[in-house]
C-alpha positions as CSV (number, residue, x, y, z in Angstrom):
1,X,-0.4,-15.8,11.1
2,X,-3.9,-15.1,10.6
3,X,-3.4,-11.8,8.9
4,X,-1.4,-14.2,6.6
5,X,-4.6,-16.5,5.8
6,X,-6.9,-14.2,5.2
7,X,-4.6,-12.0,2.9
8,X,-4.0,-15.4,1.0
9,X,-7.9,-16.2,1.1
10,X,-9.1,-12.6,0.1
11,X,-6.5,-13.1,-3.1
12,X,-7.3,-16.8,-3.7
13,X,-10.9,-16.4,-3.4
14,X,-11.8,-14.2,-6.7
15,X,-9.4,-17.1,-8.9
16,X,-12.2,-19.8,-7.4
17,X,-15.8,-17.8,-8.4
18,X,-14.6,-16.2,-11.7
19,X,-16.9,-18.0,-14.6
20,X,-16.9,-15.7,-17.6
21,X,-13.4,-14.4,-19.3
22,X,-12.9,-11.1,-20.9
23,X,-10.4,-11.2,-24.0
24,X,-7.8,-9.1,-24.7
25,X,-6.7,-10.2,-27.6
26,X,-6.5,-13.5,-29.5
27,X,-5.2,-16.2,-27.3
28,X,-5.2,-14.2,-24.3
29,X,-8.2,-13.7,-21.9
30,X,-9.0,-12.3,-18.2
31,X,-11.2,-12.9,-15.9
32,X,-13.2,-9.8,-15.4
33,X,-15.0,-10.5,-12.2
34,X,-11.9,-11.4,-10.7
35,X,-10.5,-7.7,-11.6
36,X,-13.0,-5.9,-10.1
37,X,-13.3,-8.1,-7.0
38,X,-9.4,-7.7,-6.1
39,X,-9.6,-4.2,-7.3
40,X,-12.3,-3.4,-4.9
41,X,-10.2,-5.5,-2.0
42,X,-7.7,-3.3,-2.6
43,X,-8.9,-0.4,-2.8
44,X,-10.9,-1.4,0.8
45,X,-7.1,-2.1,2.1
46,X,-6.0,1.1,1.3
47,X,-8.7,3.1,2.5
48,X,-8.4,1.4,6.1
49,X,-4.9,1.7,6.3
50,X,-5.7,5.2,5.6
51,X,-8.2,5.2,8.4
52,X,-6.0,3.6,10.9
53,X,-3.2,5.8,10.5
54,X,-5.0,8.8,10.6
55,X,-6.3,7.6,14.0
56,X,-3.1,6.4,15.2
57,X,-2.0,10.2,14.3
58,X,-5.0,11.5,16.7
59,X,-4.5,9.3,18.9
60,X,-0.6,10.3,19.8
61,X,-0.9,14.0,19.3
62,X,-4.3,13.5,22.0
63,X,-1.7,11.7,24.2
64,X,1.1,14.1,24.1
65,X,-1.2,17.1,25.0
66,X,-2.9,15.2,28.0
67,X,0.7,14.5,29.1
68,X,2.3,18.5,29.3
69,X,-1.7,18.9,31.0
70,X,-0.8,16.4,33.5
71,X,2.9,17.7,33.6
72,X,4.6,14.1,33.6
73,X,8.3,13.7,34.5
74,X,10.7,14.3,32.0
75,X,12.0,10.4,32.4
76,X,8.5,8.9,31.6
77,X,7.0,11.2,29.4
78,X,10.8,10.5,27.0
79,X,10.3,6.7,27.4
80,X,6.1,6.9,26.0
81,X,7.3,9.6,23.6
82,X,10.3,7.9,22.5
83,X,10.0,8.2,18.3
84,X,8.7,4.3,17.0
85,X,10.9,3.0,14.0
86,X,8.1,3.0,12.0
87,X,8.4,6.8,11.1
88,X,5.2,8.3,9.7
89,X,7.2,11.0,7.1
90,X,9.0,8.1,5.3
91,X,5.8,5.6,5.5
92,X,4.0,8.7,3.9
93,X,7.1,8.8,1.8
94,X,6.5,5.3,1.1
95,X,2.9,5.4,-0.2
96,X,3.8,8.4,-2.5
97,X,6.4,6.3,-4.1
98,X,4.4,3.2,-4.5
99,X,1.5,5.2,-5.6
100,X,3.5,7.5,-8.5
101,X,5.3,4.0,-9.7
102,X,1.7,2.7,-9.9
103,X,0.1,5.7,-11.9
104,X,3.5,5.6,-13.9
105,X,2.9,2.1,-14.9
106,X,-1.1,2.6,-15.6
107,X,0.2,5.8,-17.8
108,X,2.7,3.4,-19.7
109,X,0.2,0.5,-20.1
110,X,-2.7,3.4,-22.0
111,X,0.2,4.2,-24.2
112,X,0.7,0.8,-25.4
113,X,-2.8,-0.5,-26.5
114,X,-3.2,-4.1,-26.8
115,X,-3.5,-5.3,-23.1
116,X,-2.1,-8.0,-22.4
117,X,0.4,-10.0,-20.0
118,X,3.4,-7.0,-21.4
119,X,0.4,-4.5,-19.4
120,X,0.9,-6.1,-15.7
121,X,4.6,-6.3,-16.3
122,X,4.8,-2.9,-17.2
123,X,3.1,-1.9,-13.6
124,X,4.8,-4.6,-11.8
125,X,8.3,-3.2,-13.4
126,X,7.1,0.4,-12.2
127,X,6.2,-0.8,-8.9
128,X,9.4,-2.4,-8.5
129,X,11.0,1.0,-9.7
130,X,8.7,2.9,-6.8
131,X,10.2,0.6,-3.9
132,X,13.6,0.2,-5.3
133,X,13.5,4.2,-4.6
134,X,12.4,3.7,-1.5
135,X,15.0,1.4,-0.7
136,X,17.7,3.9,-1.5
137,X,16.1,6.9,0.3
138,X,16.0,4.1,3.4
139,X,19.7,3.5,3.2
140,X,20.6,7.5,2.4
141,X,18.2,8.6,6.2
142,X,20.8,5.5,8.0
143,X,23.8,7.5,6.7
């Protein structure tokens, strides 16, 4: 719950300190401060999640070594190494998706040049796209 608040605080928060609008066109504006600040919380999310599962990565393979040093029995060492539903080659798998639907999108929105409200539905579309391929690679591993 309070991963919940603060992800709706660090996305509420730019929306309450923007002041100056950057126009797209005529009768369309955006706030600019408020880009760059959720830009940069993303990009900070990424980067950690990055971090975490790399370490999460070290961490297991550190574990797995200490236990054929140690020589555990067969029954324990199957229970700790017991493969987690949350596998790491479709979460990598995952990512890719998300992030080719996302460059996809930003492609298609430099093709069509006045920005505007048709540019975040073009990378929400994409994104959409990127998890809706996801959903069917989930569904073709069950089979």
């Amino acid at each position: 719950m309070k991963r919940l608040i603060l992800l709706f605080l660090a996305f509420t928060t730019p929306f309450l300190v923007s002041a100056e609008d950057y126009h797209f066109t005529e009768g369309t504006s955006f706030s600019r401060p408020l880009f760059e600040i959720s830009a940069t919380i993303f990009a900070a999310w990424l980067v950690i999640n990055l971090l975490i599962s790399l370490v999460r990565i070290i961490l297991d393979n550190r574990l797995k070594l200490k236990m054929v040093e140690k020589e555990v029995s067969d029954k324990v060492a199957e229970q700790i190494l017991q493969p987690t539903k949350n596998d790491n080659k479709s979460q990598a798998f995952k990512w890719f998706l998300i992030l080719a639907g996302m460059g996809v999108g930003l492609g298609l929105v430099s093709a069509t040049t006045p920005f505007g409200i048709h540019s975040i539905a073009i990378i929400v579309c994409c994104l959409a796209l990127s998890f809706l391929g996801y959903f069917s690679y989930l569904k073709r591993l069950e089979k």
